[in-house]
Jmol script that loads the backbone (N, CA, C; Angstrom):
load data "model"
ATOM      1  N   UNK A   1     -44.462 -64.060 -37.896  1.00  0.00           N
ATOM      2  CA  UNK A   1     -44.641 -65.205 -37.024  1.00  0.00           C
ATOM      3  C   UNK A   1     -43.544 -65.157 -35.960  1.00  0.00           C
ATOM      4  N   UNK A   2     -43.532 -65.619 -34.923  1.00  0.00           N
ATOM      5  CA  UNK A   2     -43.037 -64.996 -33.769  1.00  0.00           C
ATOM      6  C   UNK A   2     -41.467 -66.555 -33.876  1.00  0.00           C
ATOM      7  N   UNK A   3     -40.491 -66.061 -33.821  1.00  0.00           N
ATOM      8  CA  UNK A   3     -39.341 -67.492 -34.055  1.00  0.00           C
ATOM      9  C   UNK A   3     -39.776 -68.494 -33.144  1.00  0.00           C
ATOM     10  N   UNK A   4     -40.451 -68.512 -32.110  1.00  0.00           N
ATOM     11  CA  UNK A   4     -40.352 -69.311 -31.633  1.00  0.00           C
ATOM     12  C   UNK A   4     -41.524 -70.810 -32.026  1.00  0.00           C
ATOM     13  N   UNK A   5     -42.606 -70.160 -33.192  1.00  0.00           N
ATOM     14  CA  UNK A   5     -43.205 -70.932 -33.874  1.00  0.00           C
ATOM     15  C   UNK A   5     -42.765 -71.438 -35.055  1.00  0.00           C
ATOM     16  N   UNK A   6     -41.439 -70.590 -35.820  1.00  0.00           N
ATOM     17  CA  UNK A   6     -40.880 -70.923 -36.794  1.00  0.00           C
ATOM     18  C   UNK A   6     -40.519 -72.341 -37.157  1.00  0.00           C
ATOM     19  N   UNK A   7     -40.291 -73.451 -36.053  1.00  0.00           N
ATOM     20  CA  UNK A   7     -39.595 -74.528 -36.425  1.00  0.00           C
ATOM     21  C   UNK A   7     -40.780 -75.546 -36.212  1.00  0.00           C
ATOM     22  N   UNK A   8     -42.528 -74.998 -36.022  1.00  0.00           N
ATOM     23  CA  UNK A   8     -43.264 -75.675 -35.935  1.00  0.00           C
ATOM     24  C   UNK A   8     -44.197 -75.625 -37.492  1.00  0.00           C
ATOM     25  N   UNK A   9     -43.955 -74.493 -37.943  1.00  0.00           N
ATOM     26  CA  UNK A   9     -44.341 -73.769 -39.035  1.00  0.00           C
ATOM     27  C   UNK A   9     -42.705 -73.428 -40.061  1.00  0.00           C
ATOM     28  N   UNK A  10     -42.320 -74.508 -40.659  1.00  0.00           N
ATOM     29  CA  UNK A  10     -40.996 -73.419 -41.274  1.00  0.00           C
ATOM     30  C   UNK A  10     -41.430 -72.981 -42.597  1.00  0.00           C
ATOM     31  N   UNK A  11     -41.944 -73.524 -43.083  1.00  0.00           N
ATOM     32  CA  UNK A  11     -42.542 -73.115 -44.681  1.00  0.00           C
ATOM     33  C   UNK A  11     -43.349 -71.459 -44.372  1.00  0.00           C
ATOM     34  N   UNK A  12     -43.140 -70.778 -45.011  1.00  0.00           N
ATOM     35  CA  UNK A  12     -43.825 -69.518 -44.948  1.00  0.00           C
ATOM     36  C   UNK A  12     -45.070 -69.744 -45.959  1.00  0.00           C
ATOM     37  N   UNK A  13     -45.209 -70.271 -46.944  1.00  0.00           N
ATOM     38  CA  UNK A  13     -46.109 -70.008 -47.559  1.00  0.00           C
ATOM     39  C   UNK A  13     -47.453 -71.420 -47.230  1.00  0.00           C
ATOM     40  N   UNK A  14     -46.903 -72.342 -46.994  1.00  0.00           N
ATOM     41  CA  UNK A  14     -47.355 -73.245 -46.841  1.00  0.00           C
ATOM     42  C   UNK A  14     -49.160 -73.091 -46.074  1.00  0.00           C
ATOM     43  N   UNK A  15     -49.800 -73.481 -46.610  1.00  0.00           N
ATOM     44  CA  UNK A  15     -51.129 -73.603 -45.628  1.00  0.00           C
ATOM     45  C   UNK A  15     -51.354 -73.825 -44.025  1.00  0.00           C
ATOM     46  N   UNK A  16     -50.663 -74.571 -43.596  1.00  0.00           N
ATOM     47  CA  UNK A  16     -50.817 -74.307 -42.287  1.00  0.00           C
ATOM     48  C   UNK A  16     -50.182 -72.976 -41.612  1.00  0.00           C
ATOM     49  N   UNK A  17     -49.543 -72.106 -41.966  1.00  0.00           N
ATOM     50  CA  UNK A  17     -49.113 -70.918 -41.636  1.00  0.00           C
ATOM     51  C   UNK A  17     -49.980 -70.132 -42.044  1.00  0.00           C
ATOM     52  N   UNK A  18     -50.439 -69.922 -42.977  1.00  0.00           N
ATOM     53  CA  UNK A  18     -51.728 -68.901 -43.504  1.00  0.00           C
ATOM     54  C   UNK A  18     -53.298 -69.240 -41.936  1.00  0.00           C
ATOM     55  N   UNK A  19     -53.111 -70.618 -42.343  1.00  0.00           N
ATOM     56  CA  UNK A  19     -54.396 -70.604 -41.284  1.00  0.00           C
ATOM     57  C   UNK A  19     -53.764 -70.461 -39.975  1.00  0.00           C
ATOM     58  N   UNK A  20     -52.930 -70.772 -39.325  1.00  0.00           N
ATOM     59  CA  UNK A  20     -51.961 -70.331 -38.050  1.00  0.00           C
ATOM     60  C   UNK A  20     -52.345 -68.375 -37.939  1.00  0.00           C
ATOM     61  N   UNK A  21     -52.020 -68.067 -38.969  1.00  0.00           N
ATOM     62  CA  UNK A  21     -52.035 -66.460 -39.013  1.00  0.00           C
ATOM     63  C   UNK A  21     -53.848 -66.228 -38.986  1.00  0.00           C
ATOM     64  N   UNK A  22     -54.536 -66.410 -39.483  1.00  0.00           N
ATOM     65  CA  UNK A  22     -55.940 -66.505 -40.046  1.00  0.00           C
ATOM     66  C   UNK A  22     -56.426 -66.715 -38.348  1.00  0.00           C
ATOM     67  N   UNK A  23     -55.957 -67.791 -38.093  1.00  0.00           N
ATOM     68  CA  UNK A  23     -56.317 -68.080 -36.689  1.00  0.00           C
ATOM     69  C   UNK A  23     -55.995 -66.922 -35.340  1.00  0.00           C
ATOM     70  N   UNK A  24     -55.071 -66.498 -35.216  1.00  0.00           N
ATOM     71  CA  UNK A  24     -54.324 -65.218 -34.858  1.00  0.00           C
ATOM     72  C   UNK A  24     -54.959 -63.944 -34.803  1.00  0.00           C
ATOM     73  N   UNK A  25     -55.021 -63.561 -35.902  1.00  0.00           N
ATOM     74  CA  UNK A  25     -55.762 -62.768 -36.594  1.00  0.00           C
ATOM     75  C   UNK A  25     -57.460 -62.074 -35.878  1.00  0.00           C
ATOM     76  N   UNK A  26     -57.813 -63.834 -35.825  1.00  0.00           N
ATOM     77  CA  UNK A  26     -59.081 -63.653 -34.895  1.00  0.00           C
ATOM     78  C   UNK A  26     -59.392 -63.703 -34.143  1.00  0.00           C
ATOM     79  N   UNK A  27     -58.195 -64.246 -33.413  1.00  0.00           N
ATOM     80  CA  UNK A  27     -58.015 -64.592 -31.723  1.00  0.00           C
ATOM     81  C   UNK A  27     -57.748 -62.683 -30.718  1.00  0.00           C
ATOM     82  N   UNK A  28     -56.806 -62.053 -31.860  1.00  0.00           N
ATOM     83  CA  UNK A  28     -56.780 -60.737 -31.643  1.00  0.00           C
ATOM     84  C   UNK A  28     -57.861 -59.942 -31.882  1.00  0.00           C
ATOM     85  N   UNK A  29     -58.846 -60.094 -32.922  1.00  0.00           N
ATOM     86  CA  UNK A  29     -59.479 -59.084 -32.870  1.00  0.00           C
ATOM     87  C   UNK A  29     -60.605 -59.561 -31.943  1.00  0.00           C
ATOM     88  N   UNK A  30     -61.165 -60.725 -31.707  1.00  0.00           N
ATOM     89  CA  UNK A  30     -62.077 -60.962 -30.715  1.00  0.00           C
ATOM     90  C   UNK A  30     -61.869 -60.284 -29.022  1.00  0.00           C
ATOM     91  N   UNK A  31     -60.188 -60.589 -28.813  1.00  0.00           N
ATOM     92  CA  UNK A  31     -59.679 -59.524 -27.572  1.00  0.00           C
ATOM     93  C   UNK A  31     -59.900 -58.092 -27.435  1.00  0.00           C
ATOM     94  N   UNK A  32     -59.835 -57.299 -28.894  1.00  0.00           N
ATOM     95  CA  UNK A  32     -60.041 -55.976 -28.918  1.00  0.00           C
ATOM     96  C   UNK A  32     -61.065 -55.995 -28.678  1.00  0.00           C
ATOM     97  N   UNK A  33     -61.979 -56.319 -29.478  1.00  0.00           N
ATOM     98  CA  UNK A  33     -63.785 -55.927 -29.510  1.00  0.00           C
ATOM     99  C   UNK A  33     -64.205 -56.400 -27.764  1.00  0.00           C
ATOM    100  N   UNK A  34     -63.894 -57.854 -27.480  1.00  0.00           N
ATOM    101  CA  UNK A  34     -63.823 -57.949 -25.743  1.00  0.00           C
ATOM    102  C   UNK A  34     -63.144 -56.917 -24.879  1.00  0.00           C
ATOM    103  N   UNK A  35     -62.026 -56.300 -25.036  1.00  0.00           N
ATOM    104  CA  UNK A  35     -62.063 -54.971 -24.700  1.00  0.00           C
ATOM    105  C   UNK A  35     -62.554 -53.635 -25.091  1.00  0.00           C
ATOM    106  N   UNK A  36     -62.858 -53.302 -25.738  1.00  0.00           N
ATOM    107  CA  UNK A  36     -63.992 -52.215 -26.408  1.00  0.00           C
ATOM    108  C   UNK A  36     -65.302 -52.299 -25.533  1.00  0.00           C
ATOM    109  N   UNK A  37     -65.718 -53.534 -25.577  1.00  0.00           N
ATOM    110  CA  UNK A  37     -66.891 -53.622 -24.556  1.00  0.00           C
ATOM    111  C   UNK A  37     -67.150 -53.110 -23.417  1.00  0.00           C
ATOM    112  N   UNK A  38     -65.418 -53.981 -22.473  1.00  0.00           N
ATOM    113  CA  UNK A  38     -65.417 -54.072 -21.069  1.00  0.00           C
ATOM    114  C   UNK A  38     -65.260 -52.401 -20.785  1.00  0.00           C
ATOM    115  N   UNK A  39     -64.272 -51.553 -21.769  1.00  0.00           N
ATOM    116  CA  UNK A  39     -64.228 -50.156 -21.484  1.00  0.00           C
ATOM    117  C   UNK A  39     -65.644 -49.345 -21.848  1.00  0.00           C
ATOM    118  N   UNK A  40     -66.460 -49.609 -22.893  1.00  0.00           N
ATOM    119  CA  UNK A  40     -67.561 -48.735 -22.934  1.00  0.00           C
ATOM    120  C   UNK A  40     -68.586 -49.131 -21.983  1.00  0.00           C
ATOM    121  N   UNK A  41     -68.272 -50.632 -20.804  1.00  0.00           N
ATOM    122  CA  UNK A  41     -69.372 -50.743 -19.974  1.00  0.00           C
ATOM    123  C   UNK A  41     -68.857 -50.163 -18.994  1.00  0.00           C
ATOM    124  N   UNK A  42     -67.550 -49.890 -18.723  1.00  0.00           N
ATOM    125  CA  UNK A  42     -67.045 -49.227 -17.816  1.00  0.00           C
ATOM    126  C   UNK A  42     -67.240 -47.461 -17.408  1.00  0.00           C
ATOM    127  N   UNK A  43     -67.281 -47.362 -18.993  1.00  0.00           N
ATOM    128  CA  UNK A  43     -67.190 -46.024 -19.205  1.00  0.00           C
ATOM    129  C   UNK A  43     -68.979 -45.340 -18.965  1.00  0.00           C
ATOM    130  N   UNK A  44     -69.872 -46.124 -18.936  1.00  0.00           N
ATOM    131  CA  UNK A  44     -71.155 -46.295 -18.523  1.00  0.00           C
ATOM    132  C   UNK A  44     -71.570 -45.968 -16.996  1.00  0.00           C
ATOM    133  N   UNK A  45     -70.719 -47.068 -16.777  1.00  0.00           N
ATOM    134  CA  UNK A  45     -70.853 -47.146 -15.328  1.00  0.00           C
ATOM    135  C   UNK A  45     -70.410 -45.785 -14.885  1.00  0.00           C
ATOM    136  N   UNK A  46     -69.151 -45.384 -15.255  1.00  0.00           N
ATOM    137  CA  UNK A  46     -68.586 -44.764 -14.317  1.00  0.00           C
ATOM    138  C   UNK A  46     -69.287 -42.680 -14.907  1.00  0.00           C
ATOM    139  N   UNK A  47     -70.257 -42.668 -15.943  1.00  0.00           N
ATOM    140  CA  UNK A  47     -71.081 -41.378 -16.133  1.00  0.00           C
ATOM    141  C   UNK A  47     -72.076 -41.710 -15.289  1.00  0.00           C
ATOM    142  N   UNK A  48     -72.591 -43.192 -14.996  1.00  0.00           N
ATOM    143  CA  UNK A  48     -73.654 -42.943 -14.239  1.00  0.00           C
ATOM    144  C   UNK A  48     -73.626 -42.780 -12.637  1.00  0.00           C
ATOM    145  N   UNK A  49     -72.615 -43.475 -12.312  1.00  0.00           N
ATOM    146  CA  UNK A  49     -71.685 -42.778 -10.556  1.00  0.00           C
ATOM    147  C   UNK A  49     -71.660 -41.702 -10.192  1.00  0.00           C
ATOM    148  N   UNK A  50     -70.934 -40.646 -11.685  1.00  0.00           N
ATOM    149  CA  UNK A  50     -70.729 -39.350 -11.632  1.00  0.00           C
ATOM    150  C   UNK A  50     -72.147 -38.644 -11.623  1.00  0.00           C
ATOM    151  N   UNK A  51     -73.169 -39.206 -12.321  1.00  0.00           N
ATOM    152  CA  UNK A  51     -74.892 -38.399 -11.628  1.00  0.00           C
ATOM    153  C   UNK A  51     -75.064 -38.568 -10.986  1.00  0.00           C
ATOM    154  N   UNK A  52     -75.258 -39.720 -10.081  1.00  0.00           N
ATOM    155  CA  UNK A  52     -75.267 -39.790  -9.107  1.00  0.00           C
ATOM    156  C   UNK A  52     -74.737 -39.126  -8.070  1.00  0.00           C
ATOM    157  N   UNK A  53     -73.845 -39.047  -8.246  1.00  0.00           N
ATOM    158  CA  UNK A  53     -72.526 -38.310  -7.346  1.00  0.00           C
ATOM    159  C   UNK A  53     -73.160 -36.812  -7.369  1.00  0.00           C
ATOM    160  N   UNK A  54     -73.299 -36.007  -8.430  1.00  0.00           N
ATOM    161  CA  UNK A  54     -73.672 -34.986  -8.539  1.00  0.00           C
ATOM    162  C   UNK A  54     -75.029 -34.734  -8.119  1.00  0.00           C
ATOM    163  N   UNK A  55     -75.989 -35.510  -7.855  1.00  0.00           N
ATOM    164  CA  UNK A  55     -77.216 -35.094  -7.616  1.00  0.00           C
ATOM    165  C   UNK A  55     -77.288 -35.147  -5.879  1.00  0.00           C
ATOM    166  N   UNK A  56     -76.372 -36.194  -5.405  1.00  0.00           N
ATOM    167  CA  UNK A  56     -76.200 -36.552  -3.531  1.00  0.00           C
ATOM    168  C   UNK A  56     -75.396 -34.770  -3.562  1.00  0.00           C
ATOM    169  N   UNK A  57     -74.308 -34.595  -4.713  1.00  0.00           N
ATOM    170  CA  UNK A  57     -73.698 -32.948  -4.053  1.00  0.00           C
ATOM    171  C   UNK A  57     -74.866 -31.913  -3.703  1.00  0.00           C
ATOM    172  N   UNK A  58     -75.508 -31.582  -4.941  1.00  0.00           N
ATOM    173  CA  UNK A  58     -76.664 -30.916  -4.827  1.00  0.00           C
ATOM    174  C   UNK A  58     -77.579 -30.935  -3.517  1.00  0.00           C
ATOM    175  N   UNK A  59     -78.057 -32.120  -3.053  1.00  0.00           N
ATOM    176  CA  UNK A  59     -78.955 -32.403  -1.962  1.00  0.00           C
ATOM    177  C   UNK A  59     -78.540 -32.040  -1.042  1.00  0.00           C
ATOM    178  N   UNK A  60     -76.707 -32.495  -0.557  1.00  0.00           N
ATOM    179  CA  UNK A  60     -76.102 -31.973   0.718  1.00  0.00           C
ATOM    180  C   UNK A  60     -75.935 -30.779   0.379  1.00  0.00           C
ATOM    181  N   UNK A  61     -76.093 -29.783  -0.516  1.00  0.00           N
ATOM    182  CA  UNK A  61     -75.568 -28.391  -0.633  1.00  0.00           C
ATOM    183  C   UNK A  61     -76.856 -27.760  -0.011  1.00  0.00           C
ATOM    184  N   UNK A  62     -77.755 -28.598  -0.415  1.00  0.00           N
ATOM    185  CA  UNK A  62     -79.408 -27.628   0.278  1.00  0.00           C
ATOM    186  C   UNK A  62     -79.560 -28.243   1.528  1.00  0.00           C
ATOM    187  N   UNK A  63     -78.929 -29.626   2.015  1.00  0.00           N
ATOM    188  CA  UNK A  63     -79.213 -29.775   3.672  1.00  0.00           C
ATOM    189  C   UNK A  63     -78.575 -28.434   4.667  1.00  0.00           C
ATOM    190  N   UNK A  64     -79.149 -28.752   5.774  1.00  0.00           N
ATOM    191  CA  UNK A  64     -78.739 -27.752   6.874  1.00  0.00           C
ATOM    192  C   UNK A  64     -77.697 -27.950   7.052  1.00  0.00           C
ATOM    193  N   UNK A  65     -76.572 -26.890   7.609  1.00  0.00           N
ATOM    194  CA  UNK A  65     -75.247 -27.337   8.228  1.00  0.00           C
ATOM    195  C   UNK A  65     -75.139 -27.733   9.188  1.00  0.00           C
ATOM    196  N   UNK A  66     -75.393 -28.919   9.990  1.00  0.00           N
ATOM    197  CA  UNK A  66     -75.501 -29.001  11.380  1.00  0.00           C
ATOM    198  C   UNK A  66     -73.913 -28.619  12.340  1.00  0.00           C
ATOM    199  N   UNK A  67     -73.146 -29.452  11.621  1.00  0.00           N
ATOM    200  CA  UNK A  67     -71.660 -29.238  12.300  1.00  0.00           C
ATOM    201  C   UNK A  67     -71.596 -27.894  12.049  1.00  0.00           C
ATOM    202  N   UNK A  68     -71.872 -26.667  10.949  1.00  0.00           N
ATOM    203  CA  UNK A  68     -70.856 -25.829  11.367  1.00  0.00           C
ATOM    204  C   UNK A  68     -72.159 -24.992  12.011  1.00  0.00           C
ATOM    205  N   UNK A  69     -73.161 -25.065  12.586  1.00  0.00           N
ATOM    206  CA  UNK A  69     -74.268 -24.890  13.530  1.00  0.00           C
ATOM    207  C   UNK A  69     -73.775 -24.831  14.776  1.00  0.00           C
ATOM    208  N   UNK A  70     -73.427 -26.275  15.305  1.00  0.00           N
ATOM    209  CA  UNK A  70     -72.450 -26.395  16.749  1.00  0.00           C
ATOM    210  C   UNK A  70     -70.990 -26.021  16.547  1.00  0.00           C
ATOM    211  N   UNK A  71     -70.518 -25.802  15.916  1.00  0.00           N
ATOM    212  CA  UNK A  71     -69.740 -25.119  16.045  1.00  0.00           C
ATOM    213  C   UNK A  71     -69.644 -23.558  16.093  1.00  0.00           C
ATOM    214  N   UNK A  72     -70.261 -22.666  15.343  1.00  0.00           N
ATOM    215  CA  UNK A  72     -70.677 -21.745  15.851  1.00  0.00           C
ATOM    216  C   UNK A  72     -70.906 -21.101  17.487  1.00  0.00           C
ATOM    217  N   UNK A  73     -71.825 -22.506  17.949  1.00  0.00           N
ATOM    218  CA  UNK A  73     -71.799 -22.117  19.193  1.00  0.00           C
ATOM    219  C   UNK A  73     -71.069 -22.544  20.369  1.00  0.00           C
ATOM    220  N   UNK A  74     -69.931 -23.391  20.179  1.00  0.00           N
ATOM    221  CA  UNK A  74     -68.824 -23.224  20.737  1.00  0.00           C
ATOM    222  C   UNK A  74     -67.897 -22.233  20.093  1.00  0.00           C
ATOM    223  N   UNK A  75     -67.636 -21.871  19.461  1.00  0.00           N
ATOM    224  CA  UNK A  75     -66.671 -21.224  18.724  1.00  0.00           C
ATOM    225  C   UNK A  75     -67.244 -19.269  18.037  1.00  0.00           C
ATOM    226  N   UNK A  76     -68.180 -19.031  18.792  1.00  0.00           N
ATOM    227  CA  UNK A  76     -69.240 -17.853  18.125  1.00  0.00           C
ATOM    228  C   UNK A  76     -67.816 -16.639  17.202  1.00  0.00           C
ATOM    229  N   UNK A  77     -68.240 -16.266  16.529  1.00  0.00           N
ATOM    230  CA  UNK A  77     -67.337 -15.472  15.859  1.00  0.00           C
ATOM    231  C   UNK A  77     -67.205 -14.087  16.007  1.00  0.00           C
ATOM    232  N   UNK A  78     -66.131 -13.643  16.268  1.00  0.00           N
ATOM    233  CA  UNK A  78     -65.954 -12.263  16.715  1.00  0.00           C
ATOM    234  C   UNK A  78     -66.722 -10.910  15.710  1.00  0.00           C
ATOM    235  N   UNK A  79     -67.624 -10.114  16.046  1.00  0.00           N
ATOM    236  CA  UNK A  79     -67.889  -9.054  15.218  1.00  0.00           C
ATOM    237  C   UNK A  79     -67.678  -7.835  15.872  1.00  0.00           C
ATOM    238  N   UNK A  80     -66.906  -7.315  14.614  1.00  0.00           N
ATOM    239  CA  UNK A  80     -65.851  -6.025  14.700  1.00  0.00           C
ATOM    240  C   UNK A  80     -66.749  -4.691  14.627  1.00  0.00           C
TER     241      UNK A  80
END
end "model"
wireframe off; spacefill off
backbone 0.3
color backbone group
């Protein structure tokens, strides 16, 4: 129990400290599991960005190059 509840709770064994802790107890694990969530919806999100992401790479890899097109023809390249 943290001292600074000690002098609200001094009895250690006493019932209201058990349920104080009991209470605690569930206040923490409800935070974990609320985080467990927020990271596996996160972690969702962020595989489905990455297909995404990967399927727009793919598409621009088969578009035309237009920029290095005009550039070419300002810039034509020397053959040796």
């Amino acid at each position: 129990m943290p001292p600074e509840l000690r002098s609200i709770f001094p009895e250690t064994n006493s019932p209201a400290t058990e349920i104080f802790q009991i209470s605690q107890t569930t206040q923490e694990f409800y935070q974990e599991v609320k985080y467990r969530e927020n990271f596996q919806n996160y972690c969702q999100w962020y595989y489905k960005i990455a297909e995404q992401h990967q399927k727009e790479l793919q598409k621009m890899r088969s578009d035309i190059n237009i920029l290095g097109f005009f550039l070419q023809l300002i810039h034509p390249k020397v053959k040796k």
